[in-house]
Structures are given as C-alpha cells and as structure tokens.
C-alpha positions as CSV (number, residue, x, y, z in Angstrom):
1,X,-106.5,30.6,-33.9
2,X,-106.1,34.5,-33.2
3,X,-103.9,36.6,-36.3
4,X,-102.8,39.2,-36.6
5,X,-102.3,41.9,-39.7
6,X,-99.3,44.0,-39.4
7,X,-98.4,46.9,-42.0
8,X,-95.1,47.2,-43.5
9,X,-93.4,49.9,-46.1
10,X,-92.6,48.8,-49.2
11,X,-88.8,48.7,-48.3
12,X,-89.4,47.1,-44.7
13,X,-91.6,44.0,-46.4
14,X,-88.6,43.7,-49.0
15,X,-86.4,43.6,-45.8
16,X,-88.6,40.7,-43.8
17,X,-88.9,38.6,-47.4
18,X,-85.3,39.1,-47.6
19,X,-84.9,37.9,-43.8
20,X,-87.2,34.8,-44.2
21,X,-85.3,33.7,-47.3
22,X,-82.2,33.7,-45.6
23,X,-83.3,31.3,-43.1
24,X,-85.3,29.0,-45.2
25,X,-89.1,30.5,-44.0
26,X,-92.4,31.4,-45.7
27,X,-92.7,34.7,-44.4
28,X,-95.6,33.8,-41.8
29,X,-93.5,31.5,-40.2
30,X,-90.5,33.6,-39.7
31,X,-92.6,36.5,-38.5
32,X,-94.5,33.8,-36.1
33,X,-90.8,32.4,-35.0
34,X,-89.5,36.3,-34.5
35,X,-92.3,37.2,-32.2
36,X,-92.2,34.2,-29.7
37,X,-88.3,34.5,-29.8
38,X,-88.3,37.8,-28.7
39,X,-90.7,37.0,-26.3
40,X,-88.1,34.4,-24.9
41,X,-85.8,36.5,-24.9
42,X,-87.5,39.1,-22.8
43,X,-88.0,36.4,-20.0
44,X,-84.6,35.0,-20.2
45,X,-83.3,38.7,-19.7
46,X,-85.7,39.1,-16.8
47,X,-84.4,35.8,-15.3
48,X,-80.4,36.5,-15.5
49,X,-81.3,40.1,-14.4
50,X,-82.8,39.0,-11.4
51,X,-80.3,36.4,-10.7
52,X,-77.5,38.8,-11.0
53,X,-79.4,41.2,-8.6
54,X,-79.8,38.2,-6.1
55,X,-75.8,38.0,-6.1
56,X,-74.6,41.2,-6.3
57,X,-73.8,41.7,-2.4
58,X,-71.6,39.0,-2.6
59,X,-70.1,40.4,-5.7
60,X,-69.8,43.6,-4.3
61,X,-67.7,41.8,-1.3
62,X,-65.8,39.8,-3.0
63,X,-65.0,42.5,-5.4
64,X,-65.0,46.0,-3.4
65,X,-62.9,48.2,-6.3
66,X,-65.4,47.1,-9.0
67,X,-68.9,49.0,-7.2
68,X,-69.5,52.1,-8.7
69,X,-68.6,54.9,-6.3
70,X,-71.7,56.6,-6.6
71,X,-73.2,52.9,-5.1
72,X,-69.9,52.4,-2.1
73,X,-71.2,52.8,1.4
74,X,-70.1,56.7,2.1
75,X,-67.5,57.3,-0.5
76,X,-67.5,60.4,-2.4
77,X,-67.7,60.0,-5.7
78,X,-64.0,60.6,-8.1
C-alpha cells in the first residue's frame, strides 16, 4: 500500500498529536481520516456548486432584487 512521509515543525506535530488525541486516533489514522475527508469535501463542494449553478436562472426569476447589479440584464450598477 503507497505512504506517504510528511514533515511537520515541532509545534505543528505537537498540534496534529494534540488533534488525534482529541478524537480518540493514533496519529496515522487521524492524518489518513483528514486527507480522504477533505477530499470529500472537495467533491461535495463541487457537487452543491454545480447544482446551485444549474438553478440559478430560476433563482434569479423568482427573486429579481437579490442578482447582483453588476450581473442584471442592462442595469447600471448603484
């Protein structure tokens, strides 16, 4: 299975043991756990951007005094 070594300060590795502790880990595991949540998180921010993006005409019709005005069809901007 791939690893990986990752260099930390002092201070920062105090901070991570610290981190781990808190939440019951060894420090591999919470390090392990960290990366793959982030990466969840990245596609679940992805996803919800793009779904919002999918609906925004029909936000921005529904709700004409909340688009920006530098985004309204021909308005000058306040």
């Amino acid at each position: 299975m791939p690893s990986l070594n990752v260099t930390f300060t002092e201070e920062e590795l105090d901070g991570v043991r610290a981190a781990a502790a808190a939440e019951g880990k060894s420090l591999k595991q919470y390090l392990h756990d960290l990366g793959v949540r982030e990466m969840q998180r990245g596609r679940f921010v992805a996803g919800a951007s793009a779904w919002a993006e999918r609906l925004r005409g029909e936000f921005d019709d529904a709700f004409p005094e909340e688009v920006p005005p530098s985004e309204r069809g021909g308005a000058a901007a306040a």
